[in-house]
N, C-alpha and C positions, 0 to 999 in steps of 0.2 A: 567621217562624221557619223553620228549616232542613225543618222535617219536615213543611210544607205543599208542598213541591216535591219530597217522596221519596215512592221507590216501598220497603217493608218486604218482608222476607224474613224469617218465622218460624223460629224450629228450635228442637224439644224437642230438650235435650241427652241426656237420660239414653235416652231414645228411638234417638235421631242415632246415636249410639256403640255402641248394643246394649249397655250396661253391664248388672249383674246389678239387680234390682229391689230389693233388702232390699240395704240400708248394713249391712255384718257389720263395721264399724269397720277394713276393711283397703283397704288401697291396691287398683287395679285391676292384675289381672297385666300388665297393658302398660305401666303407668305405673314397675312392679315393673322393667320388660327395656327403661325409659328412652325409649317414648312415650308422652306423657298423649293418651288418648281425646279430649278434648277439643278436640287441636290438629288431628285430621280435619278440624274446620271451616277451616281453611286451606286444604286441598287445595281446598274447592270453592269458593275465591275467583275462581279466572277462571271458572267456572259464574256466578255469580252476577253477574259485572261483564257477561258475555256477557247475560245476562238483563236486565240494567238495574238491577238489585239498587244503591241506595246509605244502606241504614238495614238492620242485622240487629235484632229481635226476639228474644233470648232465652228461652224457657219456665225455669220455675227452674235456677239454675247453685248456689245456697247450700247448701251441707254439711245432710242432712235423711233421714229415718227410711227414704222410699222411692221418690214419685213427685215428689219436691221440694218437695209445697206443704205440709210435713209439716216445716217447720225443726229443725235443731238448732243450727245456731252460723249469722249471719247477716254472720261477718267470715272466714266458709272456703269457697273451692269446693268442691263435695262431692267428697269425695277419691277418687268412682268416677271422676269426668271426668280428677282429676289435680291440680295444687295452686296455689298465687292467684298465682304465677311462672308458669305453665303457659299460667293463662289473662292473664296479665298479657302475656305475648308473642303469645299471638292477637290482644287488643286493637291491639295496636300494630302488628301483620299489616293487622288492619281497615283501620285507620286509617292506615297509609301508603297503601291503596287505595283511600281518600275514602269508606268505608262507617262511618258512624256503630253504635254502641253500644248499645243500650236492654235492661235487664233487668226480673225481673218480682221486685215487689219483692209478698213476700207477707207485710204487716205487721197483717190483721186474726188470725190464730192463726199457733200453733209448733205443731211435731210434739211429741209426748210424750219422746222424747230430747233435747228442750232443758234444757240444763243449770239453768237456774233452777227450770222447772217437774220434775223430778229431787228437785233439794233440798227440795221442796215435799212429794214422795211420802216421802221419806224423812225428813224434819225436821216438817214437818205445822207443829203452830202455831208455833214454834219456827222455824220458816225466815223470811230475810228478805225473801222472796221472794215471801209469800202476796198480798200488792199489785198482785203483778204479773199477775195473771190475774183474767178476770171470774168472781165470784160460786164462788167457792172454798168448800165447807161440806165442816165435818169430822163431823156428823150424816149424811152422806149414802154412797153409795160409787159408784163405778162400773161401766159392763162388762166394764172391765180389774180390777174389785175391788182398790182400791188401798185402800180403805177411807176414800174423801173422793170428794166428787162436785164434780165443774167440767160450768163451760158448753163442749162442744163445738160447734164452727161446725155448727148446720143438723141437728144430731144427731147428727154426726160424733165421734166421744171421740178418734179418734187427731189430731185436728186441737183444740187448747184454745185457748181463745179467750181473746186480749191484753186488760189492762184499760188500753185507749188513754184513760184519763182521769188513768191515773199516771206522773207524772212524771217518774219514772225509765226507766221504757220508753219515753217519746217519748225521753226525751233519747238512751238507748241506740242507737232505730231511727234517729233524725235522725243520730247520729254515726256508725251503720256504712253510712248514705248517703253520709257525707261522706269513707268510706274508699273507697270505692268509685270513688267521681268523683276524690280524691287521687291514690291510686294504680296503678287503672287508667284514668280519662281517660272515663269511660262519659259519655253524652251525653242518659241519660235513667233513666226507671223508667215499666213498666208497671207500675198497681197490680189486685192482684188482689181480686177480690170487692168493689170499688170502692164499691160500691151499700152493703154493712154496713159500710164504716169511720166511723167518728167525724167527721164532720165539722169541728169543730175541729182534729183531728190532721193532717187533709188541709191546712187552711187553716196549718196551724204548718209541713207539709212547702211546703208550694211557699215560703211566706217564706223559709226554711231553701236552698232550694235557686236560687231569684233570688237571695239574699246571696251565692252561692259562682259560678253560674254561669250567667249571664242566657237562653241560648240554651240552659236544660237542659228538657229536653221531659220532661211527667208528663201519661200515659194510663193511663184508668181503666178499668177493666172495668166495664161494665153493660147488663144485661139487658134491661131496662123500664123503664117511668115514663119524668119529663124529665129528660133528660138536662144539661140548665141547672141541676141542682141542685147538682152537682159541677164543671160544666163553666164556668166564669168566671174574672175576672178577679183574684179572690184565691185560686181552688184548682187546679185541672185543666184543663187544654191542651186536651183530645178527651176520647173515649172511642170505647169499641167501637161501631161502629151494628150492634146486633143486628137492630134494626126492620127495617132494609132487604137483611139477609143473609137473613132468612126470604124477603124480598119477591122478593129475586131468581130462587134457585132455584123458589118456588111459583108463579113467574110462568109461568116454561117449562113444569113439568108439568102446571099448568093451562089451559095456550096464555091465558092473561089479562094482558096484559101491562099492566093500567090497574091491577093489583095493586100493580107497584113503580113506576109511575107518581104512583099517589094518595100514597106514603110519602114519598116525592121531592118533590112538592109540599108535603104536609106540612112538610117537612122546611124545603126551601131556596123555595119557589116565591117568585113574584113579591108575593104577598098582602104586607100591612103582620103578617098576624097566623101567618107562619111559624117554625119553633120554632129553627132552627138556625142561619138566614142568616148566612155571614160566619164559621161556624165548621167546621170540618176535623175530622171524625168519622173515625175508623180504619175504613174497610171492608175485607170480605172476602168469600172466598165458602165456605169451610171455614178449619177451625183444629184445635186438637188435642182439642179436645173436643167435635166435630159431626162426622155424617158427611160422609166426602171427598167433592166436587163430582162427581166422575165416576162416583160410583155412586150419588148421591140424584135425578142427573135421570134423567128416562125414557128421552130421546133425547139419544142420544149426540154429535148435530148441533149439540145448543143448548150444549154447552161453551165453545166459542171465543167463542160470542157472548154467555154468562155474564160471561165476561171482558173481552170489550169495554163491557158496561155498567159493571163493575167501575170500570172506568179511565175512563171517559166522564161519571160523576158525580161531584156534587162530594164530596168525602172523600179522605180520604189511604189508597190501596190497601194491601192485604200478600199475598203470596203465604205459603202453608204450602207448608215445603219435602215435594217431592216431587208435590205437588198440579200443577207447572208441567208435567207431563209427563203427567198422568192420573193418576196412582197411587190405587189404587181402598182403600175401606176405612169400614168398615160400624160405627156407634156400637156395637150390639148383638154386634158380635163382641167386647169391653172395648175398654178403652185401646190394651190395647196394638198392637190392630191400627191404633187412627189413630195412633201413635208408632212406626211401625220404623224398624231399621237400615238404610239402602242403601248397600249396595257401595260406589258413588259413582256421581255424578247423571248423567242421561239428559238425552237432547235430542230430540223430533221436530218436527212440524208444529204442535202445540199453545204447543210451547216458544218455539217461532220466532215463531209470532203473536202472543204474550204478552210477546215481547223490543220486538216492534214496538210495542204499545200501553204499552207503558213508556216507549220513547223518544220516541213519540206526545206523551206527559204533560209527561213532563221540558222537551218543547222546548217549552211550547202555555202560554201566559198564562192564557189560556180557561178550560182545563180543572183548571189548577190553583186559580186563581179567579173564576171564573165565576160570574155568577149563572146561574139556571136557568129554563126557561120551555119548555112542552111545546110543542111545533108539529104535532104529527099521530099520532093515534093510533090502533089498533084494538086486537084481543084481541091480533092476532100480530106486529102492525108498530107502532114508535114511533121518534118524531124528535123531539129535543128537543136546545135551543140553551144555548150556554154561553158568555157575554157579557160582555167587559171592555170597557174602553174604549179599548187596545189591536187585539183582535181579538174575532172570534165562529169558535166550531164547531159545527156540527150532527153531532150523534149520532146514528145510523140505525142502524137493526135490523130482520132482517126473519126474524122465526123460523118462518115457514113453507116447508115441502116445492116453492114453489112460487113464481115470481119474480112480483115485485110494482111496480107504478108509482107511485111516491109523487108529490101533487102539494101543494105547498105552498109561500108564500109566504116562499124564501130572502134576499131584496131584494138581492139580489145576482146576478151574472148567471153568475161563475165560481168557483169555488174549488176550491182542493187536496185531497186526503185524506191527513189525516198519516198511515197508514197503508203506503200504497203509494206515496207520492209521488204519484201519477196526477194527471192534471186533470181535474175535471167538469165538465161545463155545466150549467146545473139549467133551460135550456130545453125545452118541452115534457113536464117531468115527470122524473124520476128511477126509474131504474130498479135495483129491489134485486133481484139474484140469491136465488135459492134458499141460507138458511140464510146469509145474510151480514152485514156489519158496517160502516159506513163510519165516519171523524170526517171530514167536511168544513170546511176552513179557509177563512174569508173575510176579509176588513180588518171593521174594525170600523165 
């Protein structure tokens, strides 16, 4: 599938744009003076093709109360961005650019301004609608005192939770999927909250979406557990690897680098009893809802080379936009500090490195599929190989202050570094610079 050879590029929209946070039911004044907010994301297509960018990730784009995972109509852009022409011509922006589509399809609750559940507050038992949400009591009330009590996701009451076992709302959400891929051509769905949906539901959306369009990729959000629960042959594509986005950054601040070593092996390693082999997990190193990369490590040195393990494991990368340049941004300050506005996008030495290990991937059998096997480790230094029957690369790291000679058995006598083009010899030992990174490419 297309989305095991791509490099993702995240962007909250309502973030992206600076729109107002509260949906007051009106147009956005740009959209009003005839530019939709939304179509900003165009300008920064040669950003991103420069970066290696060819899969956008969208954070919610559907018509919704406020931060998007809050629905109201799941067949409207939310008309702060602009309108489904609006984004229907960015799509098609994309994708004359060869960057694929993927949205975040948030089908376990609506916002409280979802029209169904509306007629619910106001019509009570009487609405046709009471079906449609889980465990609806008109003996109860809420914190919004509507004078009936629903499940909210997690505790959440402005988030009401779908009764994915009715009918009528699979069929609703499977058909505003099927709008979506119609009319504008999208190439996927991230699902949110992945880990609480219905598992039935999941196995009825990927049927639903192999009938329409074979190459349509469906990733799920999840936290914990195995990931195999969701992740097979009759439901979900990938999912988030949360397991090894902890591993990475706690690897650096604890100079341990047997930390995301052990998850990796876990994960992909050579054992008969590894959890993921052969599957394409979404990594990352920040997202919109953890803090930014550049401000949760200690040392500001170990970034670049965050990034090179990023892209050097197996999974399928995504950069958060704004993240490719450092952009710094703290959980505890809210959301809205990991979601701003920018001007438009930056470029330095971090950007540039992170273009190069993208086009590293893109061109590398290896790294795209690869199996995995450690070759030399300490707290600060690791080397681990990634092996098709095509080619091998070794992944080198060496996150200490202080240059290092690696000695270990390449079986090979020379090879490249996608990175720099350079040649190596691995005669005599290898030698890692201070805070450096290599992928060494060999024949297989």
């Amino acid at each position: 599938m297309w989305a095991e050879e791509s490099v993702f590029y995240q962007i909250y929209p309502l973030g992206f744009t600076g729109v107002p946070f509260e949906n007051n039911g009106d147009l956005a004044e740009s959209e009003k003076q005839g530019g939709a907010p939304i179509l900003k994301v165009a300008d920064w297509i040669p950003h991103m093709e420069r970066l290696g960018i060819n899969a956008i990730y969208f954070s919610p784009i559907f018509e919704s109360d406020t931060h998007g995972y809050n629905t109201r109509d799941y067949r409207m852009v939310d008309r702060r961005l602009g309108s489904n022409a609006d984004f229907k011509e960015l799509c098609e922006k994309l994708h004359a650019h060869g960057i694929k589509v993927v949205l975040d399809g948030v089908f376990n609750h609506v916002g409280r301004g979802f029209g169904p559940f509306q007629d619910v507050v106001r019509n009570r038992e009487n609405s046709r609608y009471t079906g449609w949400f889980y465990r609806i009591a008109f003996d109860g009330d809420s914190p919004y005192h509507d004078g009936l009590w629903y499940e909210g996701w997690e505790g959440h009451y402005d988030l009401v939770k779908l009764n994915l076992r009715n009918e009528e709302v699979v069929n609703y959400l499977l058909d505003s999927v099927g709008h979506w891929m119609d009319e504008f051509g999208i190439d996927g769905l991230r699902l949110d909250v992945a880990y609480s949906l219905d598992e039935d539901f999941v196995r009825r959306l990927r049927s639903y979406c192999d009938s329409r369009k074979q190459d349509f990729f469906l990733l799920g959000e999840m936290l914990h557990g195995d990931y195999n629960r969701l992740v097979n042959d009759s439901m979900l594509h990938s999912a988030t690897n949360y397991e090894c986005y902890k591993g990475l950054y706690s690897s650096f601040n604890s100079m341990n680098l047997f930390e995301i070593n052990h998850s990796l092996l876990r994960q992909f390693g050579p054992e008969n009893w590894t959890l993921y082999k052969g599957k394409h997990l979404l990594s990352f190193v920040d997202n919109h809802d953890v803090t930014r990369a550049a401000s949760i490590l200690s040392d500001k040195n170990h970034l670049p080379l965050l990034y090179a393990l990023l892209f050097g494991m197996p999974g399928i990368p995504c950069i958060y936009y704004g993240s490719e340049w450092g952009c710094l941004g703290e959980k505890g300050q809210g959301d809205q500090a990991l979601r701003p506005c920018f001007a438009a996008p930056e470029w330095n030495g971090l950007t540039d490195f992170i273009a190069k290990l993208a086009q590293a991937k893109k061109n590398s059998h290896a790294l795209n599929y690869g199996s995995f096997r450690s070759m030399l480790l300490t707290n600060r230094q690791c080397i681990f190989e990634r092996k098709t029957e095509k080619e091998r690369v070794f992944v080198a790291v060496n996150a200490d202050g202080s240059d290092f000679v690696a000695h270990f058995d390449a079986g090979c006598g020379r090879a490249v570094d996608l990175i720099t083009g350079e040649e190596h010899d691995f005669g005599g030992g290898s030698t890692l610079p201070a805070y450096s990174a290599f992928f060494w490419k060999c024949e297989a």
